[in-house]
Biotite code that builds the C-alpha atoms (Angstrom):
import biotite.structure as struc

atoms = struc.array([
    struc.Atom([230.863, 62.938, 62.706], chain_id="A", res_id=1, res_name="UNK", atom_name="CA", element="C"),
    struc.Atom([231.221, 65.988, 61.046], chain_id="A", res_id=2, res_name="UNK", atom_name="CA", element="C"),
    struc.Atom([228.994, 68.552, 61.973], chain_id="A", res_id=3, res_name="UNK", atom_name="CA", element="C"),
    struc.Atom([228.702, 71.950, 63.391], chain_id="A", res_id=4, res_name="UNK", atom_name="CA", element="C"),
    struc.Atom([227.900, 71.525, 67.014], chain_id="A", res_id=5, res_name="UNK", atom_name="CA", element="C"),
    struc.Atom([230.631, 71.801, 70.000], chain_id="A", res_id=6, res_name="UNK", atom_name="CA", element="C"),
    struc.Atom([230.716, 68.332, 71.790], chain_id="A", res_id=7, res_name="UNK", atom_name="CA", element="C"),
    struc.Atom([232.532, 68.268, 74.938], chain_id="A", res_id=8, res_name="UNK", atom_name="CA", element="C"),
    struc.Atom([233.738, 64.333, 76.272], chain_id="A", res_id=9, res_name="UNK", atom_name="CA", element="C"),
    struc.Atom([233.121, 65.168, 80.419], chain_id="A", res_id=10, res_name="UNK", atom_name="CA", element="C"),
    struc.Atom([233.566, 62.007, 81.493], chain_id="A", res_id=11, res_name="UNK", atom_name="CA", element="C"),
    struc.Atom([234.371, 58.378, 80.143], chain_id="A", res_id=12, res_name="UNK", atom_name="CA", element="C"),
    struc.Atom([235.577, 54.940, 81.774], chain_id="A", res_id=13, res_name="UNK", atom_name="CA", element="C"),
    struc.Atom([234.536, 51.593, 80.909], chain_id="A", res_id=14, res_name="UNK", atom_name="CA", element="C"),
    struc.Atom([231.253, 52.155, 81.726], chain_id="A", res_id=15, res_name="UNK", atom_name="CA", element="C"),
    struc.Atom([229.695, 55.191, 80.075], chain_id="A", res_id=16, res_name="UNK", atom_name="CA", element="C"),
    struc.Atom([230.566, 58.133, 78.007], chain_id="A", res_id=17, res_name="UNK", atom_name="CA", element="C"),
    struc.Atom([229.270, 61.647, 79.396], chain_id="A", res_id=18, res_name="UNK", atom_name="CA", element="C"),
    struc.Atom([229.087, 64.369, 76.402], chain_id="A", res_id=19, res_name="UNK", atom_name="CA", element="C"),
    struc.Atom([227.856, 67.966, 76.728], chain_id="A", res_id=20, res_name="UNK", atom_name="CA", element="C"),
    struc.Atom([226.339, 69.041, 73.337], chain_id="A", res_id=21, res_name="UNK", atom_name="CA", element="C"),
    struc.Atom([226.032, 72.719, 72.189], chain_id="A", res_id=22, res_name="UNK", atom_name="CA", element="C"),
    struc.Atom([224.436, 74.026, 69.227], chain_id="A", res_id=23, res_name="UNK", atom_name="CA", element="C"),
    struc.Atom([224.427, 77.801, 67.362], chain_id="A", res_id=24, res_name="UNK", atom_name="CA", element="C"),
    struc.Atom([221.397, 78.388, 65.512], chain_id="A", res_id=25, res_name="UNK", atom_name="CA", element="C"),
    struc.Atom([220.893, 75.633, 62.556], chain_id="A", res_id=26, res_name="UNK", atom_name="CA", element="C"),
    struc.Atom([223.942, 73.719, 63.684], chain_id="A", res_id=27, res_name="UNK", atom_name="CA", element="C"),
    struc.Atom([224.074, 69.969, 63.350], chain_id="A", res_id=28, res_name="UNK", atom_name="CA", element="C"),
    struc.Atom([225.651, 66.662, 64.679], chain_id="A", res_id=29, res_name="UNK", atom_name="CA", element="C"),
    struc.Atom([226.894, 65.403, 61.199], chain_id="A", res_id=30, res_name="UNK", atom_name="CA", element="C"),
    struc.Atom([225.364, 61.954, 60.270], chain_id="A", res_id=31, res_name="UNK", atom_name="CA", element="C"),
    struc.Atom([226.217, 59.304, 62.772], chain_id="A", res_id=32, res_name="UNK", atom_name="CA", element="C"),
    struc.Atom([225.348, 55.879, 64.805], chain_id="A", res_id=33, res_name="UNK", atom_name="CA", element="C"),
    struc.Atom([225.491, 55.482, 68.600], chain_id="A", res_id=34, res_name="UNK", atom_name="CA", element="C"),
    struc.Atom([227.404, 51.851, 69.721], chain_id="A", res_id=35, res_name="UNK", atom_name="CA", element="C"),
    struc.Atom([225.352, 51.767, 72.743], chain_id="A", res_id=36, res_name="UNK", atom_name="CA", element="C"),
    struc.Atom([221.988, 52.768, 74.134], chain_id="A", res_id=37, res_name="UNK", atom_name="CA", element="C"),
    struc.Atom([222.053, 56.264, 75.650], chain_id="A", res_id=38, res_name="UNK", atom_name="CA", element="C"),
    struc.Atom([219.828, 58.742, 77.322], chain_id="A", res_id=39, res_name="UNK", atom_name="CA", element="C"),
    struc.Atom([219.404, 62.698, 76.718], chain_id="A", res_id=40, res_name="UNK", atom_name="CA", element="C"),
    struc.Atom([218.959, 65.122, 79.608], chain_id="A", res_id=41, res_name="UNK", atom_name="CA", element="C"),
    struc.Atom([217.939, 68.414, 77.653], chain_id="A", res_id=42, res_name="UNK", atom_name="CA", element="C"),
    struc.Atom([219.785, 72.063, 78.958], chain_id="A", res_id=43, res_name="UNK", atom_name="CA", element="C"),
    struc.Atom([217.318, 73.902, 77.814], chain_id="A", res_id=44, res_name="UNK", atom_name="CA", element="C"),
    struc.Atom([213.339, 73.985, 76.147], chain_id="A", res_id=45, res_name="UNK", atom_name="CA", element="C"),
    struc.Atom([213.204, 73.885, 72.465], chain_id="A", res_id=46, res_name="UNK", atom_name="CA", element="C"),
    struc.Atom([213.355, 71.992, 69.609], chain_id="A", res_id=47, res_name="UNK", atom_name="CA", element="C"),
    struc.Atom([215.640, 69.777, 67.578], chain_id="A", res_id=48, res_name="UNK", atom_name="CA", element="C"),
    struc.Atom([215.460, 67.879, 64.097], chain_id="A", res_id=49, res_name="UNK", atom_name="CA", element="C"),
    struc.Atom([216.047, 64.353, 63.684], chain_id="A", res_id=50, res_name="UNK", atom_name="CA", element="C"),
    struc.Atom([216.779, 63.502, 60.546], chain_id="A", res_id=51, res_name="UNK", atom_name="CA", element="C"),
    struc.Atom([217.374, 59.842, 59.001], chain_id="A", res_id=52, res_name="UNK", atom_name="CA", element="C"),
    struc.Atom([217.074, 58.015, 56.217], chain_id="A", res_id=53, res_name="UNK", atom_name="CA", element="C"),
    struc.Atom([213.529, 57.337, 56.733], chain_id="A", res_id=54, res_name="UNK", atom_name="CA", element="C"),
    struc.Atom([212.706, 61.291, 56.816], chain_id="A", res_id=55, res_name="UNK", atom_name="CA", element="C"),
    struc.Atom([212.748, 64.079, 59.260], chain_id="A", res_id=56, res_name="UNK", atom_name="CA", element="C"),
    struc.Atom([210.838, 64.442, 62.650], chain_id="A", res_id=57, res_name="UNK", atom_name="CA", element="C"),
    struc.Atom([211.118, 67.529, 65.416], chain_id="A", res_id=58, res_name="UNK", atom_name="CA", element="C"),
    struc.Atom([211.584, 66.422, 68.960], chain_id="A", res_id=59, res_name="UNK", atom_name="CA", element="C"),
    struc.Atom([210.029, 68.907, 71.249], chain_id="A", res_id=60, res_name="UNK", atom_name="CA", element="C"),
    struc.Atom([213.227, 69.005, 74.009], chain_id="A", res_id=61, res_name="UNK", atom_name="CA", element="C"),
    struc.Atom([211.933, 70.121, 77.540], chain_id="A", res_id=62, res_name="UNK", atom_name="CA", element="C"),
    struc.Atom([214.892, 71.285, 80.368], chain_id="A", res_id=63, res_name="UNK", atom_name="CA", element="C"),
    struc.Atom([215.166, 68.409, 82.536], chain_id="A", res_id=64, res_name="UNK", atom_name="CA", element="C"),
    struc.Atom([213.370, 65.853, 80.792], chain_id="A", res_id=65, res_name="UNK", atom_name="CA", element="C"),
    struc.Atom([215.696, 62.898, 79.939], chain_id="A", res_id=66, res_name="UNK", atom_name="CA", element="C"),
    struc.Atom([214.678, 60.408, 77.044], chain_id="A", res_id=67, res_name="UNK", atom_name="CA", element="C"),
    struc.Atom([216.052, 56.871, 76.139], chain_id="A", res_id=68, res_name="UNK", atom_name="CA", element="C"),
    struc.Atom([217.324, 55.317, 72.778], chain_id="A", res_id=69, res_name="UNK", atom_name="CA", element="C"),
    struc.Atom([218.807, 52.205, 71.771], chain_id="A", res_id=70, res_name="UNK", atom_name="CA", element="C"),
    struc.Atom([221.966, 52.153, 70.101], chain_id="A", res_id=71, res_name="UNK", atom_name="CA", element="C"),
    struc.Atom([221.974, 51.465, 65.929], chain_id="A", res_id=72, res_name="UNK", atom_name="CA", element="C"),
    struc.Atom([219.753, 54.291, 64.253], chain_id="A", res_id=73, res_name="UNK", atom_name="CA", element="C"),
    struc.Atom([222.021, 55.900, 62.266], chain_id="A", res_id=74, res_name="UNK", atom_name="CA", element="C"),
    struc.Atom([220.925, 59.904, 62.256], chain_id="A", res_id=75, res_name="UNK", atom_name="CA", element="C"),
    struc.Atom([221.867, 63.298, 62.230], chain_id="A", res_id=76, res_name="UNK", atom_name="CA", element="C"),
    struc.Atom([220.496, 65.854, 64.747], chain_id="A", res_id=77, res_name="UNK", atom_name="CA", element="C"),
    struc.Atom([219.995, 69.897, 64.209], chain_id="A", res_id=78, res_name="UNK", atom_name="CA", element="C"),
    struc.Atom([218.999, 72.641, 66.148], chain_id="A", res_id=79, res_name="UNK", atom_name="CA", element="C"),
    struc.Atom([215.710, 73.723, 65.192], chain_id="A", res_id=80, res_name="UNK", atom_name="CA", element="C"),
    struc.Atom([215.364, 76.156, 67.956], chain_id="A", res_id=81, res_name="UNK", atom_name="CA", element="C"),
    struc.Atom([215.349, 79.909, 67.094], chain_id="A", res_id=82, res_name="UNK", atom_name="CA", element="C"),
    struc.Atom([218.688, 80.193, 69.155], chain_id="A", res_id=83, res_name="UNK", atom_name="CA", element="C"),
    struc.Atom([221.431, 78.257, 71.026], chain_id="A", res_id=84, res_name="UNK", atom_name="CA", element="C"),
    struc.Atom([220.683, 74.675, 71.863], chain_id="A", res_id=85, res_name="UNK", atom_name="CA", element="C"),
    struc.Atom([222.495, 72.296, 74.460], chain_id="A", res_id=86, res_name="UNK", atom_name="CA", element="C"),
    struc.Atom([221.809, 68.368, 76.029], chain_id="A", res_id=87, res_name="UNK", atom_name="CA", element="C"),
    struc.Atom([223.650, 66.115, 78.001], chain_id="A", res_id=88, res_name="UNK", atom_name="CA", element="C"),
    struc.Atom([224.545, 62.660, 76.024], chain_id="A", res_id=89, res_name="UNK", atom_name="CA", element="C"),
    struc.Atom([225.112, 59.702, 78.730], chain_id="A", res_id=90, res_name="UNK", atom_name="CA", element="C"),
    struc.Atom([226.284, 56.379, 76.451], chain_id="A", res_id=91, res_name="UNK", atom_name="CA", element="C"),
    struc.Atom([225.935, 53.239, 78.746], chain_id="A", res_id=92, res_name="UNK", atom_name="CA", element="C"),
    struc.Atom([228.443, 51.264, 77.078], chain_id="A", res_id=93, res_name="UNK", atom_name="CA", element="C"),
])
């Protein structure tokens, strides 16, 4: 990955990987593919772009509201909010 956004590794042992995510205005993950399914708990309300090689979609992020994915999609993720963005990334290896 090689993308704009801070990423900070909080926790990891042999069972998950705990990643704090922060984004400036317009930054961006870099292109990338998750080895395991993992779940989102959003900082903050707003909005982020997820972008892939089948086209772009916004995901409306609300504080608090954790989503699922499966591992594979390869993707790249930007901060469409009109200001600082940040999530919580828990990989359940």
């Amino acid at each position: 990955m090689t993308g704009t956004a801070k990423s900070i590794v909080h926790l990891e042992n042999d069972k998950v990987i705990v990643t704090e995510w922060r984004f400036g205005k317009g930054d961006n993950t870099g292109w990338h593919r998750h080895g395991y399914d993992y779940v989102v708990v959003p900082l903050l309300d707003g909005q982020l772009k997820i972008v892939t090689s089948d086209g772009d979609s916004i995901a409306e992020m609300k504080k608090g509201a954790p989503y699922f994915r499966e591992e594979g999609v390869e993707h790249d993720v930007v901060n469409a909010t009109d200001g600082e963005y940040a999530f919580i990334e828990v990989e359940l290896k």
